[in-house]
N, C-alpha and C positions, 0 to 999 in steps of 0.2 A: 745329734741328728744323724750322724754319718753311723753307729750303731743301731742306733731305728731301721735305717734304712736296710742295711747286711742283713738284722733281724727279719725283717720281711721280707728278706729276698729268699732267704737259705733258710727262715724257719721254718717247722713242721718236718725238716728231713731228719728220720730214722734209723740209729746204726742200727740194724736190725740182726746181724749176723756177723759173728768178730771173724776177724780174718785169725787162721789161725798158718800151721807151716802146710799141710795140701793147697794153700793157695798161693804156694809161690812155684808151682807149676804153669796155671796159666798166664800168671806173669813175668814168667822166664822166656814164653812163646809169646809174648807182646811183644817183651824186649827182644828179641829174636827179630820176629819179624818187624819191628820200625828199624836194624840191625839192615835187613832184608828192602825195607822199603831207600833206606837212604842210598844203599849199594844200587841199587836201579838210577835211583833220580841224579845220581853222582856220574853214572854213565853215562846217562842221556846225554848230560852237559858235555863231558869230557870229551864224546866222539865227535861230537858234532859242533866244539869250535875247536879242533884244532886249522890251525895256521898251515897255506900250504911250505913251509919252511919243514913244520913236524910235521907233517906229510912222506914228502921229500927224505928226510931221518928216518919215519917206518918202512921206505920204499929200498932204505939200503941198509936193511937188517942188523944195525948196530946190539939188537937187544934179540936175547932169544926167544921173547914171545911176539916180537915184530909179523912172522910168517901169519899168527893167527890174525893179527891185528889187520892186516893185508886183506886177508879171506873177510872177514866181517865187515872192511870200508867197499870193500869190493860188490855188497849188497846190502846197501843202507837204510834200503827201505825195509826189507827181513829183519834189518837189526834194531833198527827203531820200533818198526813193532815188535820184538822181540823183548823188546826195554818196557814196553808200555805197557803189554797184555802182565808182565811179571809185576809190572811196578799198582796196578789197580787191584790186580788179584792180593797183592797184600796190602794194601791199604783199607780195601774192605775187609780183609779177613781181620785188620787192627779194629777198626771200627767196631765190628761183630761182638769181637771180645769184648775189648773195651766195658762194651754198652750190659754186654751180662755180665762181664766179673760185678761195675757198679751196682749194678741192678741185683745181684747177689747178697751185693753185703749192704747198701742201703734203701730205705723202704720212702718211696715220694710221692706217693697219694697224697699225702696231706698238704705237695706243695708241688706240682708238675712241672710249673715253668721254672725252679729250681731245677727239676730231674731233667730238662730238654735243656738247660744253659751248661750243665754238668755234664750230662751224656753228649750231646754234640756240638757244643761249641769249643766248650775246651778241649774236649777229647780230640779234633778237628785242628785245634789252633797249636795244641802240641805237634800233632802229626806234621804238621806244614812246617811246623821251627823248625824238631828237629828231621824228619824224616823226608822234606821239600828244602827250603831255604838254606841252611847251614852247609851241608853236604854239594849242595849244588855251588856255593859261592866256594869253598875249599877246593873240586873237580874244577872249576873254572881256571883258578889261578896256576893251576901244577894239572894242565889236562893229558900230556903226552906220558910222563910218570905214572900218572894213576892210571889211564888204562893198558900200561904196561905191566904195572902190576896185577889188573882184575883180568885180565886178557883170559886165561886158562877160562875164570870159572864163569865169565861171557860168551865165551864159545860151548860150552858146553852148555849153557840154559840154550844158547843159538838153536843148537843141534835137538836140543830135548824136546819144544815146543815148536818146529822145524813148520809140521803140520796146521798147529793152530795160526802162525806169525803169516803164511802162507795163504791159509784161508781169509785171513783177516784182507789183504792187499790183494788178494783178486776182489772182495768185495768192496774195497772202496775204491777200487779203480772203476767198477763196474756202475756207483753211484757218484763217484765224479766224474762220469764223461758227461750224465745227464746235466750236473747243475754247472759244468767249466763253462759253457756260453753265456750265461746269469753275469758272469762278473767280471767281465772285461772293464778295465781303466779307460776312461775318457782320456785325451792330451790336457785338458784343465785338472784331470787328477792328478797325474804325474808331474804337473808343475807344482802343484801344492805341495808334492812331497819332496819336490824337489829342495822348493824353498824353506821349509821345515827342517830338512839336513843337511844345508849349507848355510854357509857364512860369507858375509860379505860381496860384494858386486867385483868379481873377480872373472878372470879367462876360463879358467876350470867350470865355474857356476856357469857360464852363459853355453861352454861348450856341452854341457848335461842339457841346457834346454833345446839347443839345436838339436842333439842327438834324439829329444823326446821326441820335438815336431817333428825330425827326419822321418820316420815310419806313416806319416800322413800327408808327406808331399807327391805330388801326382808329377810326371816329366815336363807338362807343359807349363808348369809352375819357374823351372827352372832352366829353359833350356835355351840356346840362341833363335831368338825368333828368325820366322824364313825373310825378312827385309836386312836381317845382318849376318844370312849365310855367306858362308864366302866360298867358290868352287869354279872347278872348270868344266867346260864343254866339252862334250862328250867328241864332238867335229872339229875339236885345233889342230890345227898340227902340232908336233913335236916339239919344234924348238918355243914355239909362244905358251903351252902348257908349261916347258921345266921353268921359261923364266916368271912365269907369273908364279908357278909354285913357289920360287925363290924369292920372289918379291912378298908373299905374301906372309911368309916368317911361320906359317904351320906346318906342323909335321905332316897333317892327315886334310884330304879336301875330300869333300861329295863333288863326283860326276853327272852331272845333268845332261840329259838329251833334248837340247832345244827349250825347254822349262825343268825350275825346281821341282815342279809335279812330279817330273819323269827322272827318278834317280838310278842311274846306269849301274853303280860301285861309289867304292871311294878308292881312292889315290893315294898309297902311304909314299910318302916324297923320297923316302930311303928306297923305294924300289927305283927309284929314279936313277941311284949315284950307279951304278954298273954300265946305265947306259947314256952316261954325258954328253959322249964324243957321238953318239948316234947320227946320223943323219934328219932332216926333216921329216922324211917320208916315214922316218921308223912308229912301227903299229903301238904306238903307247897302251893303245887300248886294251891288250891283251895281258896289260897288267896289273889292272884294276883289281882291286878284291871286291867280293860281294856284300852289299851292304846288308846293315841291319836294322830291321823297323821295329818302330813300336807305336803305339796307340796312345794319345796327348795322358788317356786316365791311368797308364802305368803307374804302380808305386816306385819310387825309388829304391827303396829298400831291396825292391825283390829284383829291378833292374841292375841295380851293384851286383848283387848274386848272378846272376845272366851274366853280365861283359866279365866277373870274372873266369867264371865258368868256360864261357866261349873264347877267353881270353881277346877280347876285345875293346876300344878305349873310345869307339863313336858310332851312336846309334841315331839313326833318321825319326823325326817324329810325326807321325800323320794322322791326320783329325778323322774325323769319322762318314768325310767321303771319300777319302784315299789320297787326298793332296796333300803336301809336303806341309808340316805345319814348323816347325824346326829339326836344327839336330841339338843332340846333349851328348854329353860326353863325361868319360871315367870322372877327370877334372870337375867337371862342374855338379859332379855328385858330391866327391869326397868334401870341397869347398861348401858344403852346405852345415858339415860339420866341423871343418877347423878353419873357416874363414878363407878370405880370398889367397891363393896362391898365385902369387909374382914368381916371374921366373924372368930370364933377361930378355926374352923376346918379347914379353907382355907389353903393351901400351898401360903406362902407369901413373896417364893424366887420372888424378881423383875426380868422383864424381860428382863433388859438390867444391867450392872454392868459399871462402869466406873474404867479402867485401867490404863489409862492416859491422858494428853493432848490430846485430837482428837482423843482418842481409846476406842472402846468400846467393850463388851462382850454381844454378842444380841443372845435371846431366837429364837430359827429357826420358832416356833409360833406365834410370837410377830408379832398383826397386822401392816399394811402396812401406820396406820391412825396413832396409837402411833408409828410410827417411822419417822412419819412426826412431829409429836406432840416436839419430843425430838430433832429434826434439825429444828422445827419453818420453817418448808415448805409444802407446798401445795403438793397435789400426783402429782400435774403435773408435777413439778421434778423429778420422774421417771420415765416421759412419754415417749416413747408409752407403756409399760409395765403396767401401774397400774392400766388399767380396768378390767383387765383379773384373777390377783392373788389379794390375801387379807392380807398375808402375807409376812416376810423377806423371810423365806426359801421357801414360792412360787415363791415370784421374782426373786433368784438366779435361781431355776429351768428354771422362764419361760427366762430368758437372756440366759443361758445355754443350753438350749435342751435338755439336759442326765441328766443322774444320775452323780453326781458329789463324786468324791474320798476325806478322810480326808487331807485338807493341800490345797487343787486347791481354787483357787483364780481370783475372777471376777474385772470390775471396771464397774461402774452403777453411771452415773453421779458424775463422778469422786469426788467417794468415790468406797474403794477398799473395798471386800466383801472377810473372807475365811472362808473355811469352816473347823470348827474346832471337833464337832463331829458328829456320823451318827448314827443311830438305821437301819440299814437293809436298806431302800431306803428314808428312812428319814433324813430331814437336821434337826441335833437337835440345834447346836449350832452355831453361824459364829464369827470370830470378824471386826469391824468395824472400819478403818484407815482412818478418815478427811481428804484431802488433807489442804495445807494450807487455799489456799482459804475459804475452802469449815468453814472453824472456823470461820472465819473472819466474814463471812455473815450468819452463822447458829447460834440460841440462845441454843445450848444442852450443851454447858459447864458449860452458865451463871446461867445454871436451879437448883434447888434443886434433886441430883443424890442419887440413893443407892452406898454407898461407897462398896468396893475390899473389 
């Protein structure tokens, strides 16, 4: 059967014309050029993984062809195409041949899809062995050595098609600026890929996903709202400003005139220590530095850039009639990425306490992410609700609609919500009652808790 089959595959082909010794010319220029083809594909690889360690080695000239290897990393994109335009030009030119030496010496009218599995599949599937795959995996493994050794005759193809490698990168810069807007990553993409190349539910994995969202967070997202500003008046005197600054354990306070609305500067507390012994009368005010605003829809990302730039560590946040909506600061940027920084002055009651089995004592501030963090669920758990608020005692409000009384008691995706204390129209405190389920399928028990 397995004969039948071969028979009908490759019958009807024709030697038609013996090879004699003039045809080991153009099979000297095949071999030559897949010769040709594998020295390209063996580059490509080489330059472009080296490790910055051999980097570093080419940049302190141990090898005497290092100077060119410098010159060539130094314009990558020229070299690359430099590799590509050489590496296609003889692959076709393989091909070309290839297809007429066969075609030369055998005759396949009588059986075409023989002469199309001969002419370019195999002719095709050699080229990739040897003149793609093998070359490239042997450059991969010894990539510093080998383009130490090809380095001469790399620069000079560089230098020869200078013009073509040239023209090539102006024109696709000129057609990739039209399609770069087409393909920007969603944040659900980057998590996809995130999760795809990592392992395991680890520090590292979770700080990749903060660093994705970080480019999508807006300042009012994270910032001290204006009911837990803390600062001084602009009208104290002297000595009630150092001590309240002293009391208050911050480096930096915003100055207000009469309201948060109206923010004077801020108050760095070290401009203070010169003038301790001062009198009461003394003009504090003339110490103030100028503050700095921003708009609630800031990015973060581009606000880090700013306070460093301006070298700055706290900026005012004002909604979009000009009143004071919070401040944020250097701190509560970078903590978006490595997690909360304690330091010794911090107040370092946790935000949630554990009570009991499936009971919890949750901070009325306690964002809407850590308390997803601590039930191992997604905000869409408390959907529709969770685009709107950022924290617990936002999201009893926004389920609610009112001001809610000490003791009233919601259920939000069945887990029960109460409210245990209030500050005036604020929810300070709730506690939080699991239903069964809701244990069974959440990891906040199994986690490391602040104990009662």
């Amino acid at each position: 059967m397995g004969d039948a089959f071969l028979l009908s595959l490759f019958g009807g082909i024709v030697y038609s014309n013996p090879i004699v010794w003039i045809d080991a010319i153009p099979l000297l220029i095949i071999l030559f050029l897949l010769l040709c083809s594998a020295f390209m594909s063996s580059n490509e690889v080489a330059f472009f993984s080296l490790t910055p360690q051999e980097v570093q080695q080419i940049k302190e000239q141990e090898h005497p062809n290092d100077p060119r290897l410098l010159q060539l990393l130094s314009h990558s994109e020229q070299l690359l195409a430099t590799i590509l335009i050489g590496n296609n030009a003889v692959n076709v030119a393989i091909t070309i041949l290839c297809a007429w030496f066969v075609g030369e010496h055998w005759d396949f009218s009588a059986n075409r899809a023989a002469g199309f599995i001969i002419q370019t599949v195999l002719i095709t599937f050699l080229l990739l062995l040897f003149g793609e795959i093998i070359p490239k995996i042997y450059a991969q493994r010894h990539p510093l050595s080998f383009i130490r050794m090809t380095a001469p005759a790399v620069s000079g193809l560089y230098k020869g098609i200078a013009w073509c490698s040239k023209g090539l990168i102006k024109t696709s810069k000129l057609l990739g600026s039209n399609a770069k807007k087409g393909h920007e990553l969603s944040v659900d993409d980057l998590s996809e890929a995130v999760a795809l190349t990592t392992e395991g539910d680890n520090k590292e994995t979770e700080m990749i996903h903060e660093i994705v969202k970080f480019y999508h967070k807006t300042a009012d997202e994270i910032m001290v709202p204006r009911v837990d500003m803390v600062g001084v008046n602009y009208h104290w005197a002297y000595h009630q400003t150092l001590s309240y600054a002293v009391d208050t354990g911050y480096s930096r306070l915003p100055v207000y005139d009469g309201s948060q609305d109206s923010i004077r500067g801020v108050l760095y507390v070290k401009d203070l220590l010169p003038h301790m012994h001062e009198e009461d009368t003394f003009p504090w005010q003339k110490i103030i530095r100028q503050a700095y605003f921003v708009p609630e829809n800031k990015k973060i990302d581009t606000l880090l850039e700013e306070l460093q730039q301006e070298r700055i560590h706290m900026a005012i946040v004002i909604d979009e009639f000009g009143g004071t909506s919070g401040l944020i600061t250097l701190e509560d940027i970078l903590e978006e990425i490595v997690g909360e920084i304690v330091d010794e002055y911090d107040d370092e009651d946790p935000p949630y306490v554990r009570l009991a089995e499936g009971v919890y004592l949750i901070d009325g501030g306690m964002s809407l992410i850590d308390l997803c963090k601590l039930l191992d669920v997604e905000p869409e758990y408390f959907a529709p609700h969770y685009e709107e608020v950022d924290t617990v005692g936002g999201l009893f409000l926004e389920v609610l609609q009112e001001i809610p009384q000490v003791g009233q008691q919601i259920t939000i995706s069945d887990i029960d919500f109460t409210v245990t204390r209030m500050d005036r129209h604020r929810i300070m405190q709730l506690k939080m009652r699991l239903h069964p389920k809701e244990q069974g399928e959440t990891q906040g028990d199994s986690q490391t808790e602040p104990q009662a």
